[in-house]
N, C-alpha and C positions, 0 to 999 in steps of 0.2 A: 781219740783226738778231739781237741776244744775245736767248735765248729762258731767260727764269730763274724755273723749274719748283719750285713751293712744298709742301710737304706739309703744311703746320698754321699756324696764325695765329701764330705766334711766327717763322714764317719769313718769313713777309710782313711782320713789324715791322723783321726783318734788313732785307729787298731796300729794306724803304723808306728806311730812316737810312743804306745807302749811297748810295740813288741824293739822299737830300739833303746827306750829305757828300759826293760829286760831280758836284752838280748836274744831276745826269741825269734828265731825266723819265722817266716809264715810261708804255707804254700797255697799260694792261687787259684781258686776256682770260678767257674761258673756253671756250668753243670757237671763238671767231671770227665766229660765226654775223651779228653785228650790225656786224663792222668796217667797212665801206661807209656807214654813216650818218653822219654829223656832218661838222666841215671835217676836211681831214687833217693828223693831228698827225706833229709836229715832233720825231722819236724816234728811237732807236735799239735802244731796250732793252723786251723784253715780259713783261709780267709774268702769266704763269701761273696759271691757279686751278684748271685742269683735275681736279688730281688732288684738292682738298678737294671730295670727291663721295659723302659719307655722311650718311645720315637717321640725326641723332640722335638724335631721339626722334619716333614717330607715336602719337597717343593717340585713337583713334576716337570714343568716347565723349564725347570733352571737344571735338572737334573744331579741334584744333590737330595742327599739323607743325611739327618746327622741324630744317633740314635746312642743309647744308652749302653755298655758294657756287655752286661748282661742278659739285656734283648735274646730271645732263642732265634737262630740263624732261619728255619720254616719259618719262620712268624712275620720277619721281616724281608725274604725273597715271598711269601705270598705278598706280603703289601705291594709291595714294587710290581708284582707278576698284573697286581689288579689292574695298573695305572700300564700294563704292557711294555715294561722296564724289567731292567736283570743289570746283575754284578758281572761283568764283561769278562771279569777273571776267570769266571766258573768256580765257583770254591767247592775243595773237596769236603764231602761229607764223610769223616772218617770212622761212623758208627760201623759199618759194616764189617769193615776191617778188622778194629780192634773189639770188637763185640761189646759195644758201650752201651749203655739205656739211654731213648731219649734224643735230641738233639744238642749238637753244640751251640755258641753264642756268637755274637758278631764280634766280643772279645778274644774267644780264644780262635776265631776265625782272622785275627790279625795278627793275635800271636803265634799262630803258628805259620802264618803268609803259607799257606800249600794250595797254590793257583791247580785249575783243570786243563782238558787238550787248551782252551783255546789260549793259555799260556804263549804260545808262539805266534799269537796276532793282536793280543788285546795287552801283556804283560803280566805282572807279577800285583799280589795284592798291595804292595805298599805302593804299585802307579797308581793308585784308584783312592788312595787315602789322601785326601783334602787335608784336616786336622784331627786332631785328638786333646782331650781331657786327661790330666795323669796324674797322681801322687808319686814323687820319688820316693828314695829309701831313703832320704833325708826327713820324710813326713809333711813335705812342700807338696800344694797344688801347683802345678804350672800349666801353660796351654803351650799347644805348637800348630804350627799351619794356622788355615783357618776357612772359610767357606765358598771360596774361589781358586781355581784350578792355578793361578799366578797371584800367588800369595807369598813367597816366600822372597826374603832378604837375609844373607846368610846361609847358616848348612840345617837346612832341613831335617828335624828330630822328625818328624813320622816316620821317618826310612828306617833309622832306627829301631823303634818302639814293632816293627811286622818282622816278625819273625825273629823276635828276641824271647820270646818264650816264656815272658813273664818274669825276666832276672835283670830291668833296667825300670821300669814304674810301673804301679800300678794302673791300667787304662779304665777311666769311667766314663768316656764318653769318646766316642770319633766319631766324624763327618765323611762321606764316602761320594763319589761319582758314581753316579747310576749312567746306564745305554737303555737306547730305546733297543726293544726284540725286535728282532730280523723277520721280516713275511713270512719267511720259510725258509728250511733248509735240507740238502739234498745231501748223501753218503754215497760214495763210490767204495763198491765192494770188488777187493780181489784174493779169490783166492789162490789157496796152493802155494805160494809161496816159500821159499827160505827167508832167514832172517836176513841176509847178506841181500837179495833179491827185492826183498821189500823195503831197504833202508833205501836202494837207488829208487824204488817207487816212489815211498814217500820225499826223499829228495828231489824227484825231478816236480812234484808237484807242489810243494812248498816254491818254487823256481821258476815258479810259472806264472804269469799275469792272471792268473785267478781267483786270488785272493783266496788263498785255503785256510779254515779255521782250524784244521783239526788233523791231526796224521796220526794213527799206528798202528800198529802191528800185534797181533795175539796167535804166536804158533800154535801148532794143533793142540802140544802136549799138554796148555793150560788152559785148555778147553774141556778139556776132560768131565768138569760137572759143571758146564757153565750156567749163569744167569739168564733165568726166561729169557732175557730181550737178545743175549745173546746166542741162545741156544734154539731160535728162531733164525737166525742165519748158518748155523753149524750146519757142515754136511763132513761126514765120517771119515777120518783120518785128512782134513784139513785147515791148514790156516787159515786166517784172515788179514786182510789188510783192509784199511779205513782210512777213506780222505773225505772231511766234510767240506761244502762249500754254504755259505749263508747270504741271504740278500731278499730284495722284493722277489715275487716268486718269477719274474720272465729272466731275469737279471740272473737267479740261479740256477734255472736251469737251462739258461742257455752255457752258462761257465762251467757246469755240469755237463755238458755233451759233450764240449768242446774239450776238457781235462781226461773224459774218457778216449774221447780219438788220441791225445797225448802219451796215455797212458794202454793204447792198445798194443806195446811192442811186451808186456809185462803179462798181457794176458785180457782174459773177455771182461768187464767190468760190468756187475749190478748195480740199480742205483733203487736207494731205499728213501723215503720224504717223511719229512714233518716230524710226527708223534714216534713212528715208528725211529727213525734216527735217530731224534733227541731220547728215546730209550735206551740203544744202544750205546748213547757218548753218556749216559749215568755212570754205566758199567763200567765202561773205560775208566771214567772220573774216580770212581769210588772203588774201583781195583776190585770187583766184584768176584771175577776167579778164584781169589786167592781170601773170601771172606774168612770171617771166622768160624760160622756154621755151616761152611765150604771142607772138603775131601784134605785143606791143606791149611785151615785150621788150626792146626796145632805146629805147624811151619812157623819159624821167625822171617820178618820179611826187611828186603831190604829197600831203599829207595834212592839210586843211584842217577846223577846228573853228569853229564859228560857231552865232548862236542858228539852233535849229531854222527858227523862220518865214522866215529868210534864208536858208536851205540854196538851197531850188528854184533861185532867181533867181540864186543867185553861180555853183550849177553850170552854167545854160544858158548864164550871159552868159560863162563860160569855154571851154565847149564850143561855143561857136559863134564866138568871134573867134578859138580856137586851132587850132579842127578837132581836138579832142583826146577823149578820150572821159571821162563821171565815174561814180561811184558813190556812193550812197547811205546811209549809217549811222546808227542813233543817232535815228531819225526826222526824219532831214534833215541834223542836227547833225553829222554828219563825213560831209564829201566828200572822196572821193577822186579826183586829177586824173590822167591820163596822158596826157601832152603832147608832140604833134611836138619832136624834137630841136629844141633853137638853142645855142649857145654859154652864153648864160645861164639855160637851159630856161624863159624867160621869165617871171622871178624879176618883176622890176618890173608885170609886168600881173598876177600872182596875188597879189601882196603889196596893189597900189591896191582890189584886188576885195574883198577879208577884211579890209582897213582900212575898208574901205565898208560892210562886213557885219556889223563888230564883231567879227572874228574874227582868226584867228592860221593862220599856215599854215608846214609842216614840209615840204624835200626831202627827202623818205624813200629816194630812190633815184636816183641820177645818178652819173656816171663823175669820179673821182678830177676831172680837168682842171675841170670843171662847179663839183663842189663848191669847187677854189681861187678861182672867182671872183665867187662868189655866195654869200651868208650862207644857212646851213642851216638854221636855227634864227631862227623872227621876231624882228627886231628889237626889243628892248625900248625904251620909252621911258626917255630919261634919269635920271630918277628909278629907277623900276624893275631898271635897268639897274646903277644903282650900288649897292643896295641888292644886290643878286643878288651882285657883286663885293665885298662885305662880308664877305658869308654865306661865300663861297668861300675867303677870303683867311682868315676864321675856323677853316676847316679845313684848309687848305693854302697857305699865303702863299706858299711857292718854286714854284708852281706843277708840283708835281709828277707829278699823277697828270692821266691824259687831259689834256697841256696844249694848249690851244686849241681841244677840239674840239666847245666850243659856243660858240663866240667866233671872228670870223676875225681874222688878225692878229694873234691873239695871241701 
């Protein structure tokens, strides 16, 4: 595969007007790190962002960053970590998972929008995205947003551009909203649990005046070889349940006492601080159970979003006709599946379940052959569907950039 190495956004407007004066599409990188997700595209030619890897501007005070493409994701939460700031989304690190070398970048950390627990208090990566830098599949730079959180007149392209996957412009540059880090934070641990048990846990606490960052649930069965941080809480043949709170530290742990008395009709609640917590919610984040050099491994995994109150019951009725094991997020609201190999990783019974549930569900990891034969990405409804290919065709009609790899067939 031709690997064609960019230095600056003016070179990326080159790779793109020739790869549309020869028809060639290209696929997207920056370290690689997410290549294994989506169907696989139809390519020959890669297109590089590695090297646009510079913070152009950090401004502490105003809490904004606006950093290069390519920037490696470590490189850029230790800067911010220095100035005791963090990406409020919690971004998944999905090396583990997918058994990637290396780190991802703050590009493919946009394009893939896959927010951590504290998703259900902070939002989603594209709330956090100011502006962006881009090359269409027309071979245009354009900008969108810009470096103020009320910027926008009009429809907002950054919403767009997170979690498109790299099949709407090429991004060389965005600007992002940083938080200040929280004093401290505290975990209320319960165990023994059902999954049915623990979804009213984490529901009555999400419900609570205590502002909870963090809700979920990890049955015993996917516990099996867990991660240090969490195999430090493990005790034999039980669950867990996890609710964090965050704030100065009297602030948290008085909300911390107070959400365990709440929470004592559920059972006795431990409470774990600081380092040791924020070890735990890595786990959580990066779906560490079910790594790649984990017992389950060779499991294709699924990543399923549905209303909270429907979490418990899609996860049991999956884990029990698959024999597969799930996890818990979001306070119910993202499950994640890892399921006995088949051919089609049993695409058709997780798609009827989350149709059932009102939700949506993403193969976040299966072996090249898998992905050709199964849609990686939920099927949209018609409507939706066309609508989606509008937007697209708006930005890239020749089908340039990442072609087909949220669409099969294509």
């Amino acid at each position: 595969m031709d690997t064609l190495k960019v230095r600056d956004a003016q070179d990326v407007e080159q790779v793109v007007r020739a790869a549309i004066a020869g028809e060639q599409p290209l696929e997207i990188v920056g370290h690689g790190t997410k290549r294994m997700v989506g169907q696989p595209m139809a390519t020959n030619a890669l297109l590089d962002l590695s090297a646009l890897n510079a913070v152009k501007s950090y401004e502490p005070n105003e809490l904004i960053i606006t950093v290069e493409a390519g920037a490696p994701l470590a490189d850029v939460k230790s800067l911010i970590d220095s100035k005791n700031q963090r990406f409020a989304f919690e971004p998944m690190d999905t090396a583990p998972l997918l058994s990637a070398p290396g780190t991802g970048t703050i590009g493919g950390m946009i394009a893939a929008g896959l927010a951590g627990p504290r998703r259900i208090q902070a939002g989603a990566a594209r709330d956090h995205l100011l502006g962006a830098h881009a090359v269409s599949g027309f071979g245009d730079s354009f900008k969108a947003g810009g470096r103020v959180v009320k910027n926008v007149t009009g429809y907002d392209l950054c919403k767009l551009l997170a979690g498109s996957w790299g099949t709407l412009a090429v991004v060389t540059e965005v600007t992002l909203k940083v938080m200040p880090r929280p004093e401290s934070e505290r975990t209320l641990v319960l165990r023994g649990l059902d999954d049915a048990t623990a979804n009213q846990a984490m529901t009555a606490s999400l419900g609570s005046p205590f502002d909870v960052s963090g809700a979920a649930h990890l049955p015993k069965s996917a516990l099996r070889d867990a991660a240090a941080a969490l195999g430090s809480l493990r005790s034999p043949g039980q669950a867990l349940t996890l609710v964090r709170l965050e704030g100065i530290t009297a602030s948290a742990t008085h909300r911390a006492a107070s959400l365990a008395r709440q929470l004592a009709r559920f059972g006795t609640t431990e409470t774990i601080e600081d380092e040791r917590s924020a070890a735990v919610w890595e786990c959580v984040r990066d779906v560490e159970p079910f790594a790649a050099k984990g017992p389950l491994g060779a499991w294709p995994v699924w990543r399923i979003v549905c209303p909270p109150a429907t979490g418990a019951a899609l996860g049991e009725r999956l884990a029990r006709e698959t024999g597969g094991d799930v996890l818990y997020d979001w306070g119910g609201g993202l499950i994640w599946a890892a399921l006995p190999p088949k051919p089609d990783a049993q695409a058709a019974l997780v798609r009827q379940h989350a149709n059932a549930a009102g939700g949506h569900a993403t193969l976040l990891r299966a072996s090249e052959q898998v992905r050709r034969q199964v849609d990686v990405f939920h099927p949209a409804s018609e409507g939706v569907a066309a609508l989606g290919e509008r937007v697209r065709q708006s930005f890239d009609p020749k089908g340039i950039l990442n072609r087909g790899r949220m669409r099969r067939g294509t």
